[in-house]
C-alpha positions as CSV (number, residue, x, y, z in Angstrom):
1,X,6.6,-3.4,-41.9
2,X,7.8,-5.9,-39.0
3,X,5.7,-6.3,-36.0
4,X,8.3,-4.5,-33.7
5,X,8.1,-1.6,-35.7
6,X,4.0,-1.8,-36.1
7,X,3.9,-2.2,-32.4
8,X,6.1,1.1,-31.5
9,X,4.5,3.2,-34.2
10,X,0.8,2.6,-32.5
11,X,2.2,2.8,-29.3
12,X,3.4,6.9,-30.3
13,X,0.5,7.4,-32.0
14,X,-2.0,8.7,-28.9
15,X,0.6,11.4,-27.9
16,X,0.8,12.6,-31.6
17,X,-3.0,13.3,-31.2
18,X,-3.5,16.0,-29.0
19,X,-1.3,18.2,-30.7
20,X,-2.7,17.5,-33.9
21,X,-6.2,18.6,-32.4
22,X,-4.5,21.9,-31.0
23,X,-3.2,22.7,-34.3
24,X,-6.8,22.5,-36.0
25,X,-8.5,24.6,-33.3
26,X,-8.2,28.4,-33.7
27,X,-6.3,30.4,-31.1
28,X,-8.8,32.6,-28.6
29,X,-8.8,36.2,-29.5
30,X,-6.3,38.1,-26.9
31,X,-7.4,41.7,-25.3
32,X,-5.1,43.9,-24.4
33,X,-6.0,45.8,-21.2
34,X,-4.1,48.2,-20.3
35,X,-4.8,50.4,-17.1
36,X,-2.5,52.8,-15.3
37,X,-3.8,52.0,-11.9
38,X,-2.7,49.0,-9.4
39,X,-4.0,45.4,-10.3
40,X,-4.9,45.8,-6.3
41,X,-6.3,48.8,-5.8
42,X,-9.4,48.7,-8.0
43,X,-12.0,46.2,-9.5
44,X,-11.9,47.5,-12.9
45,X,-10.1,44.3,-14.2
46,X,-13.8,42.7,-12.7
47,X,-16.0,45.1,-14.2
48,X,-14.5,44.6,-17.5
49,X,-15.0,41.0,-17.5
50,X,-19.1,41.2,-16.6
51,X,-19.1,43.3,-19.4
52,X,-16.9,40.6,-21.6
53,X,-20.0,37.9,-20.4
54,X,-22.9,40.0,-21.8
55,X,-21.8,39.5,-24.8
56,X,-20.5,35.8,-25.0
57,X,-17.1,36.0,-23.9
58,X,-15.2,34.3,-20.7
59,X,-11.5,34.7,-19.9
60,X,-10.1,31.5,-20.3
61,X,-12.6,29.8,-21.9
62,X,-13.1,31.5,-25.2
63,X,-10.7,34.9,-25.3
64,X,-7.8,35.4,-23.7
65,X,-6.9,39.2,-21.4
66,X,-3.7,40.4,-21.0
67,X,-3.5,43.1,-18.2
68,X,-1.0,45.6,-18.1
69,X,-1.0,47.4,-14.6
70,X,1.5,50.1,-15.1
71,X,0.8,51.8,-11.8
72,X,1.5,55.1,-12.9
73,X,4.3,54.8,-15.0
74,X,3.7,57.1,-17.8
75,X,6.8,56.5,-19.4
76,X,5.8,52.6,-20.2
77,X,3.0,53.4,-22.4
78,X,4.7,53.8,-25.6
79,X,6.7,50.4,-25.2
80,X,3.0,48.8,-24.0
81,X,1.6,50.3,-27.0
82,X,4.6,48.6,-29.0
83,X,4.2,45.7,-28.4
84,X,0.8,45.2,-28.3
85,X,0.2,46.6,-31.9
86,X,3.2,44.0,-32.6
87,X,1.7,40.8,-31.9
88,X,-0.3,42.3,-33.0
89,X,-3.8,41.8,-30.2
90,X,-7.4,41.9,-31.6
91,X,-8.7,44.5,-29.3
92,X,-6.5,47.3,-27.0
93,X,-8.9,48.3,-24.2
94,X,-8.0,51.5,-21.9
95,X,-10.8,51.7,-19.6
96,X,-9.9,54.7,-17.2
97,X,-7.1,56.8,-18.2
98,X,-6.8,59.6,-21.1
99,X,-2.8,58.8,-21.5
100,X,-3.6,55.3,-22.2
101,X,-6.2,55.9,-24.8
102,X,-4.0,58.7,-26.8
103,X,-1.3,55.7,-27.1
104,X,-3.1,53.2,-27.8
105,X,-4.1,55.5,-31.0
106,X,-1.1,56.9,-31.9
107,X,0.1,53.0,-31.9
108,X,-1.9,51.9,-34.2
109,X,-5.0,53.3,-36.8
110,X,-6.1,49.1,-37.4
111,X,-6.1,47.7,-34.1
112,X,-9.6,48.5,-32.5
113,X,-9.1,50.1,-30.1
114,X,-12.0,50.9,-26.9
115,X,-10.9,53.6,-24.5
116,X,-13.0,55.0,-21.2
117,X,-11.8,58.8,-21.0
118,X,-13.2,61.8,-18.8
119,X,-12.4,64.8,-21.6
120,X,-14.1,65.0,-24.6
121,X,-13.0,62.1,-26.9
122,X,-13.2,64.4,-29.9
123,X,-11.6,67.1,-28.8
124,X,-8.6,64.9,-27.5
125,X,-8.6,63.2,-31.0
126,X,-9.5,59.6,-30.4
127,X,-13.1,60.0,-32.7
128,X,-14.3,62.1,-35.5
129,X,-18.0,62.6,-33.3
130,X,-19.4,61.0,-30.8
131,X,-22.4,59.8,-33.0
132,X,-19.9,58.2,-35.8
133,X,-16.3,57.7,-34.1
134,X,-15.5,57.2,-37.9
135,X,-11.8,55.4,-37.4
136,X,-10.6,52.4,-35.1
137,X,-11.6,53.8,-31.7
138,X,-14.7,53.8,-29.9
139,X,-15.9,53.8,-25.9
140,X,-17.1,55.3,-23.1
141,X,-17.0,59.7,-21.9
142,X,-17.4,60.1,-18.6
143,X,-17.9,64.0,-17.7
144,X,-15.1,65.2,-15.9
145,X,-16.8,69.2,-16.1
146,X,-20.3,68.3,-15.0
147,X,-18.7,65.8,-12.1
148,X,-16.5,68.2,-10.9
149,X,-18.8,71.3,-11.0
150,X,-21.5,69.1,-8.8
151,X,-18.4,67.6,-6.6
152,X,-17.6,71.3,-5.9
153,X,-21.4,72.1,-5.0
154,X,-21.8,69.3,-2.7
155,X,-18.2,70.4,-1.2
156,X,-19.6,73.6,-0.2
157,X,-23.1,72.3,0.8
158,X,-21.3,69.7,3.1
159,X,-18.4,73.0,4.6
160,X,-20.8,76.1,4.0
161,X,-18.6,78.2,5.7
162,X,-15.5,77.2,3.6
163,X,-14.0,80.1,1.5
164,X,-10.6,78.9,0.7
165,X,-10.3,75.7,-1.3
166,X,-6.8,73.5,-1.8
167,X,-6.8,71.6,-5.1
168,X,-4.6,68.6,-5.9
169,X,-3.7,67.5,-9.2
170,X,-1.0,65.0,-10.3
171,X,1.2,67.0,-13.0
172,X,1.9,63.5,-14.6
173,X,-1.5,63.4,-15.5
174,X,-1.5,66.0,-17.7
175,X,-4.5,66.5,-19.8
176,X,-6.9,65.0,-16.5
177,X,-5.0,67.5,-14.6
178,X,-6.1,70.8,-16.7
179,X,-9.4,69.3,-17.6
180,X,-10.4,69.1,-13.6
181,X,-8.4,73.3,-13.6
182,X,-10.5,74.3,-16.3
183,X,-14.2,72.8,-15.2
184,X,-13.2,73.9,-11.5
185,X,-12.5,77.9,-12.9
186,X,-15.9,77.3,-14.8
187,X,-17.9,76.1,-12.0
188,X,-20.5,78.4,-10.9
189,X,-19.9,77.3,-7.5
190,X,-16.8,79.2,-7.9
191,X,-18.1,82.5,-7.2
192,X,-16.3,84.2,-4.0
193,X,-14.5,81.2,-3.6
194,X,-10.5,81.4,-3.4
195,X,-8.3,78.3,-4.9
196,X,-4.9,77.1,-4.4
197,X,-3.4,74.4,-6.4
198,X,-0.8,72.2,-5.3
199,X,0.8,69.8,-7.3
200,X,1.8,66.1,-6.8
201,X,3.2,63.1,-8.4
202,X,4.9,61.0,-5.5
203,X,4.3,59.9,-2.1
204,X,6.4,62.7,-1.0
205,X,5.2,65.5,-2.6
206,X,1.8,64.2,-1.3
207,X,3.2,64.5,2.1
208,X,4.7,68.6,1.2
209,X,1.6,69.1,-0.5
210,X,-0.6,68.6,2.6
211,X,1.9,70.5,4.7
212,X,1.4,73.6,2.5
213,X,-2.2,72.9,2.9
214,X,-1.9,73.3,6.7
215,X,0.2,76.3,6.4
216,X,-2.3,78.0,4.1
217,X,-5.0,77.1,6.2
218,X,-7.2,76.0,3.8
219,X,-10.9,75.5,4.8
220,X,-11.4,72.1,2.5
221,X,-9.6,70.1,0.2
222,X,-10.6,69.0,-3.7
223,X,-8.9,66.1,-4.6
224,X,-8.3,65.7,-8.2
225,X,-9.0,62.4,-10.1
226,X,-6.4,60.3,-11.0
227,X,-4.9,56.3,-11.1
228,X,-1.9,57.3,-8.7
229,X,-4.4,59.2,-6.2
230,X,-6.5,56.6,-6.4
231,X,-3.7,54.6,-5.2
232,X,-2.8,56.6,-2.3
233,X,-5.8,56.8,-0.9
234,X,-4.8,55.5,2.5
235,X,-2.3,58.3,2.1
236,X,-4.5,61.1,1.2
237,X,-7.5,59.8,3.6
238,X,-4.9,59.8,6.6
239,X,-3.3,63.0,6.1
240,X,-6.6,65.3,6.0
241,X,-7.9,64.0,9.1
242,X,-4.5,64.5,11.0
243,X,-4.6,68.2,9.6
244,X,-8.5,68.3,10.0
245,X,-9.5,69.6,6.5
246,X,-12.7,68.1,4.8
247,X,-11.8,66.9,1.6
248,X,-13.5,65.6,-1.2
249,X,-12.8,62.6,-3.9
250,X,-13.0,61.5,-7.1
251,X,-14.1,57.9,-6.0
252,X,-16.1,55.8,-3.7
253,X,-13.1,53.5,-2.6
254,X,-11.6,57.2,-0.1
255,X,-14.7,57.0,1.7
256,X,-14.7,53.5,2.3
257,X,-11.2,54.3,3.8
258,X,-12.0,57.0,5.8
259,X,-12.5,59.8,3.2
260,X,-15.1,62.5,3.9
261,X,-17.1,62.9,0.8
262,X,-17.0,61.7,-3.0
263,X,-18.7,62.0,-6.0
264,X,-18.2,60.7,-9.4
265,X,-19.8,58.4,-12.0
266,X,-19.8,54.7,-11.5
267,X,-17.1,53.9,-12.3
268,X,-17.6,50.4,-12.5
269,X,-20.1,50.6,-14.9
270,X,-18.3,52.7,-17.4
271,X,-15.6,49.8,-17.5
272,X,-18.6,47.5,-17.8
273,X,-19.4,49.2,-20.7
274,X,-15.9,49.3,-21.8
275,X,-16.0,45.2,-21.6
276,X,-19.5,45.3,-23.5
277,X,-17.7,47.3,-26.4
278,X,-14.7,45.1,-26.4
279,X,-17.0,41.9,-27.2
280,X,-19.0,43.6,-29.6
281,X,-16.2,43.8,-31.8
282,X,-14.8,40.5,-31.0
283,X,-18.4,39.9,-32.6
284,X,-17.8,42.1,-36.1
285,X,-18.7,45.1,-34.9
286,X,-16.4,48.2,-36.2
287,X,-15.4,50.7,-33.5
288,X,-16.2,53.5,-36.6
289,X,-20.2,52.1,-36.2
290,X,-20.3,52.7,-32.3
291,X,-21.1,55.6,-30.8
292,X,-19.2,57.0,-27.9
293,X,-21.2,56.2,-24.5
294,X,-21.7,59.1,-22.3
295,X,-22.2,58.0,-18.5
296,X,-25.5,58.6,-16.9
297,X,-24.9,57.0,-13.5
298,X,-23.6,58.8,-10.5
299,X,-22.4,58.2,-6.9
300,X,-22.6,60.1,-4.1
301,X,-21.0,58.7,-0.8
302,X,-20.3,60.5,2.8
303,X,-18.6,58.8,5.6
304,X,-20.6,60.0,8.4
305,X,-18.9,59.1,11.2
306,X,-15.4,61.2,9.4
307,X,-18.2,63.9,9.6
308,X,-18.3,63.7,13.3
309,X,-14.6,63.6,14.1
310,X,-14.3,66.4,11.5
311,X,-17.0,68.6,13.7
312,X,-19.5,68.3,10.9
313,X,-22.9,68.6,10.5
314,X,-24.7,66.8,7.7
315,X,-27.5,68.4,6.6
316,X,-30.6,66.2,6.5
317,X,-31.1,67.2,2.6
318,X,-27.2,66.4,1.6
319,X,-27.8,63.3,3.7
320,X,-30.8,62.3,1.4
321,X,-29.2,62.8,-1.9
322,X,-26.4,61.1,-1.2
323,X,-26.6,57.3,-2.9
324,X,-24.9,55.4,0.2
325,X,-23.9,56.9,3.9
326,X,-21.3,55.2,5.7
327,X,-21.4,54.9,9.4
């Protein structure tokens, strides 16, 4: 070899080396996340990622997340799905949304998939039990019955006197959307109570929704849960004090806006748990070897000083059960 041609092989040789090094070391696992909420209107992207540390794993570092904030646009989770199962990704995570998780298993039977739902996971057909999940699907239940049976009961302990309730569901929403009907007709805190639903999908039929409200005169407002809601908050918050109806939410972020009431479970920590699930598989663990989780924590918030301007008294006993009171 002449020196010329020594010299200018050495001299390519250090740039050769890093990809040579990139090609030996395995590529980090990717997560799909897929949520149908807004990327800025909740911290469940956060939540999922403290759960992700328990067990070993940083974004960035040694797995790799891809979110998918759909912001309520039903209609994009069979492409999501799609593509996902494609690649294919080694885990699909739906941490808050029933749609999502029904997808996500009608995608794919291989792909693991971990899924945070508020019906019954077997009964919606993502697991075989709840002890023994049994196929590629596993995560967390949180009670949307029990919730909204005590929501209802602290409604009516907060507006004693109220008689006629409004209800709100997002037809979108489907299966949330009859689950929240159906524990609400089966509350015992039902009895001589009167309801009206009202449906709504848009920020317009939001707006008719609330001026039926006002026409009905209703004495509160339930709000049902649900991603788009949840995004609308400012929305929803704004609208019942300018017609001067208590209402009461799915989620601690209304109050913090100015909502009345809420109740729910922590919802947080059910998408932690979703994130703990997620890296236990990344592990070895087998979804069909991990029992559904069923929550156990609860929040109850009031905005006091929304009390006030709505002419309400909160009793000293609602005031004491309730987890956080915002002045």
């Amino acid at each position: 070899m002449r020196r010329r041609e020594f010299i200018k092989l050495i001299a390519g040789a250090p740039a050769a080396w890093p990809f040579a090094v990139r090609a030996q070391q395995p590529a980090m696992p990717v997560i799909g996340f897929v949520d149908l909420g807004s990327a800025t209107a909740n911290d469940r992207a956060a939540a999922f990622r403290k759960g992700l540390n328990e067990t070993g794993y940083v974004e960035g570092k040694n797995v790799t997340i891809e979110y998918h904030w759909l912001e309520c646009r039903y209609e994009h989770l069979p492409a999501v799905m799609t593509e996902l199962v494609g690649r294919p990704v080694a885990v699909i995570t739906t941490p808050a949304s029933i749609p999502a998780a029904q997808a996500a298993k009608a995608a794919t039977s291989a792909i693991p998939i971990v899924f945070g739902v508020g019906d019954d996971p077997v009964k919606l057909g993502l697991v075989a039990s709840l002890s023994r999940p049994g196929g590629n699907a596993t995560g967390v239940n949180f009670f949307v019955a029990e919730v909204v049976a005590k929501r209802l009961g602290l409604l009516h302990d907060l507006v004693p006197a109220a008689a006629r309730i409004a209800v709100i569901v997002n037809p979108a929403n489907a299966a949330l959307a009859e689950a929240t009907l159906r524990a609400l007709k089966k509350s015992p805190g039902m009895l001589g109570l009167q309801i009206q639903v009202f449906e709504a999908g848009t920020s317009r039929e939001i707006d008719a929704a609330f001026a039926a409200i006002a026409r009905e005169r209703a004495d509160a407002l339930f709000v049902g849960p649900d991603a788009y809601f949840h995004g609308r908050r400012v929305q929803f918050v704004t609208l019942a004090a300018r017609n001067g109806i208590p209402a009461s939410y799915s989620s601690r972020d209304y109050p913090e806006v100015g909502g009345l009431m809420s109740y729910d479970t922590d919802n947080s920590d059910s998408v932690r748990q979703v994130g703990v699930y997620a890296g236990k598989i990344l592990n070895g663990a087998k979804p069909a070897d991990l029992p559904v989780i069923q929550s156990t924590k609860f929040e109850f918030v009031i905005n006091l000083q929304t009390a006030r301007a709505l002419g309400l008294t909160v009793p000293p006993s609602l005031l004491a059960r309730a987890d956080e009171v915002i002045e």
